[in-house]
ROZAMAR-490357 format. One record per atom (N, C-alpha, C): x, y, z; residue in three letters. Coordinates in steps of 0.05 Angstrom, whole numbers, plus 32768, in hexadecimal, padded with zeros to 4 digits. Atoms other than C-alpha are relative to their C-alpha. Layout:
<nodes>
XYZALA
...
</nodes>
This chain:
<nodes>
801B80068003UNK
7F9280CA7DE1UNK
7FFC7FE18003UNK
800B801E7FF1UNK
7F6F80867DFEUNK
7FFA7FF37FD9UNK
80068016800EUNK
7F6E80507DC8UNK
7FE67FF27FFCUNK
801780177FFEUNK
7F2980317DB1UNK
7FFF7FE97FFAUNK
7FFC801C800BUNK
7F247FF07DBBUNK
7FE37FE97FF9UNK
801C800A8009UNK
7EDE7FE97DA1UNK
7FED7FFA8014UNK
801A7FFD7FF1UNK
7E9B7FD47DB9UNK
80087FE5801FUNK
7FFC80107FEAUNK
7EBD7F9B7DECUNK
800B80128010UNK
7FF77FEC7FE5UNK
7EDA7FC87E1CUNK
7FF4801D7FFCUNK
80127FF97FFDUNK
7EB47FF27E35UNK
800980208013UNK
7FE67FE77FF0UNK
7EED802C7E5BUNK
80127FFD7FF3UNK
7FE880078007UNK
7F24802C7E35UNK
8015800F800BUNK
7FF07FF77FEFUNK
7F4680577E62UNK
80087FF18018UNK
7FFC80107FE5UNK
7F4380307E9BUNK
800C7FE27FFCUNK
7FF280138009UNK
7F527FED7E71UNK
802780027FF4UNK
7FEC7FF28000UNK
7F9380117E58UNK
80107FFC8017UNK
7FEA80057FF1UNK
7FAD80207E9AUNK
7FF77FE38014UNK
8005801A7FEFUNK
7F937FD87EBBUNK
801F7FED7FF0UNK
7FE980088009UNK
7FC97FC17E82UNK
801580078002UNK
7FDB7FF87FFBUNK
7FFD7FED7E8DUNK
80017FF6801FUNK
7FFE80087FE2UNK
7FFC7FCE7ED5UNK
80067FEE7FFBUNK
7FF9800F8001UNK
80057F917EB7UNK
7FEF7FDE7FF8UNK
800B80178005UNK
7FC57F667EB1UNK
7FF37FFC7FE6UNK
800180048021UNK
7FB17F417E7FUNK
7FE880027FEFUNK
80137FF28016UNK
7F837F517E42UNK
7FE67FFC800EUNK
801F80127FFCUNK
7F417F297E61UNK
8000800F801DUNK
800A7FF97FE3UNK
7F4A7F3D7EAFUNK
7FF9801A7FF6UNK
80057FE18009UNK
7F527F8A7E95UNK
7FE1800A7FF7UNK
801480048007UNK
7F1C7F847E6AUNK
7FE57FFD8013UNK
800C80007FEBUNK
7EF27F697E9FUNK
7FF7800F801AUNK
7FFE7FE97FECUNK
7F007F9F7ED0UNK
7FF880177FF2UNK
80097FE58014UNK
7EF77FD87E9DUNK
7FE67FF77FFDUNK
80218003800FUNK
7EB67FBB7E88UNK
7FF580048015UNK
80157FF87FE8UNK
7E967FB87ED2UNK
8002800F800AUNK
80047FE58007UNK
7EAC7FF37EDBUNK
7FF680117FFFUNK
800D7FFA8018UNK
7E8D800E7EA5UNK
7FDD7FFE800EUNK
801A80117FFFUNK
7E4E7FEB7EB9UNK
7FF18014801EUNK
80077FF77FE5UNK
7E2980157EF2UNK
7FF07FF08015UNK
800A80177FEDUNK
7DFF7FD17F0CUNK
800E7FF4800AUNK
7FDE801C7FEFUNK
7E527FB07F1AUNK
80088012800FUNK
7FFD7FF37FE4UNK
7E677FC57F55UNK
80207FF18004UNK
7FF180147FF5UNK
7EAD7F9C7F4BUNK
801580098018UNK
7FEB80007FE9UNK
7ED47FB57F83UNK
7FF07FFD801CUNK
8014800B7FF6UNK
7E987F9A7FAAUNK
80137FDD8005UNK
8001801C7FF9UNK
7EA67F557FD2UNK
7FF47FE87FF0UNK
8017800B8012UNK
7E907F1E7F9AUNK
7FF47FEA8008UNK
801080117FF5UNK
7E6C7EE27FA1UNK
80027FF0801CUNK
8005801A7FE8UNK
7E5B7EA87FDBUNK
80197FF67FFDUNK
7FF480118000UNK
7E967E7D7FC2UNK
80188004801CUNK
7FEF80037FEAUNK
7EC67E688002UNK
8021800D7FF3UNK
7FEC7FFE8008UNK
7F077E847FFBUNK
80157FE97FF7UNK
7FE8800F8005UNK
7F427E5F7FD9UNK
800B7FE6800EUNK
7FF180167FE5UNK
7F617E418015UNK
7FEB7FE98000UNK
801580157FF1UNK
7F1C7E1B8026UNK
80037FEF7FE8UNK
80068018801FUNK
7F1D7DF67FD8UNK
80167FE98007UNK
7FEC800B800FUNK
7F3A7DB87FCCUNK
801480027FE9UNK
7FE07FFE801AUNK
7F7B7DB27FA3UNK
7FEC7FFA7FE7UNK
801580108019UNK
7F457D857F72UNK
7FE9801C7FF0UNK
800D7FED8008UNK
7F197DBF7F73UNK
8011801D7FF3UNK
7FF07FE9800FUNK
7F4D7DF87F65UNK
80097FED7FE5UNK
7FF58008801FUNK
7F6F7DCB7F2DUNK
7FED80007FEFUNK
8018800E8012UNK
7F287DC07F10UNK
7FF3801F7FEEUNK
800C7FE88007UNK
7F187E157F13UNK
801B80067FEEUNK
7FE77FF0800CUNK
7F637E277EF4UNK
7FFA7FEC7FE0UNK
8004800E8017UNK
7F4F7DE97EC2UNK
7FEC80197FEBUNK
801F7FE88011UNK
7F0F7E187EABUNK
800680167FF6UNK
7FEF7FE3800CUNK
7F367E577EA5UNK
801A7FF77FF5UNK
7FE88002800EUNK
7F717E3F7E82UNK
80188005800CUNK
7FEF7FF57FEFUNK
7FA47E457EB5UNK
80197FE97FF8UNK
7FE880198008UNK
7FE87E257E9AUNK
800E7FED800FUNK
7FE980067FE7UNK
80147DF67EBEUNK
7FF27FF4801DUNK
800D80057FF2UNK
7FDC7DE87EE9UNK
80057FDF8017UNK
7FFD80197FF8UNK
7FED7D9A7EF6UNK
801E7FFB8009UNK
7FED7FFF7FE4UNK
802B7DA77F18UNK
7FFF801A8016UNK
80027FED7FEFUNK
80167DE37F41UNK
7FF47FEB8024UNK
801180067FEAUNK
80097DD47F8DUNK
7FE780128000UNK
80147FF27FF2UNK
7FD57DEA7FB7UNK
7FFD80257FF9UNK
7FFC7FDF800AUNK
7FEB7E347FBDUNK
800C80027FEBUNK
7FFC7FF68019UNK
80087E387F7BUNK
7FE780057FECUNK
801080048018UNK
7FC97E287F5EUNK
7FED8022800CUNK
800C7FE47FF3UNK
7FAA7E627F8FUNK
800580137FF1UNK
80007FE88005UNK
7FD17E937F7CUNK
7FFE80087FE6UNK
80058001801EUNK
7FCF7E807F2DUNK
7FDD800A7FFCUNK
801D7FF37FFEUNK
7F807E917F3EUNK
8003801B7FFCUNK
80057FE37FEDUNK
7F877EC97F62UNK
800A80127FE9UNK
7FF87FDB8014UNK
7FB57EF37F2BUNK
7FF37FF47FDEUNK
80097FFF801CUNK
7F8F7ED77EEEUNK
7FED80177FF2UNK
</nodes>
């Protein structure tokens, strides 16, 4: 039987197996909830922003700064990418 993990998550079936895959509490979460949501559409294309590649290094260090991305100030270019990409 699926685990309730209260009024923040919003599937807990689907949050469950997003963790047993491996990600972590907040992306899961995030995914289960829109989901959930029948106006999110997240496996939908998301916003305007240019992909990755097009940012400055200044600008990726500045988005991994905002999300808490560790280690960030010795990551290059694509390190800092892909530290995005699987957060």
């Amino acid at each position: 039987m699926t685990k309730d993990h209260g009024p923040s998550i919003k599937n807990d079936d689907l949050y469950e197996d997003l963790r047993d895959e491996g990600m972590s509490k907040e992306k899961a979460a995030r995914i289960a909830n829109a989901k959930a949501n029948d106006e999110m559409h997240p496996s939908r294309k998301g916003g305007k922003q240019p992909p990755y590649e097009e940012w400055t290094k200044d600008d990726l260090y500045a988005r991994a700064q905002e999300i808490g991305i560790d280690g960030r100030s010795d990551m290059s270019k694509d390190e800092l990418i892909s530290a995005l990409r699987s957060h």
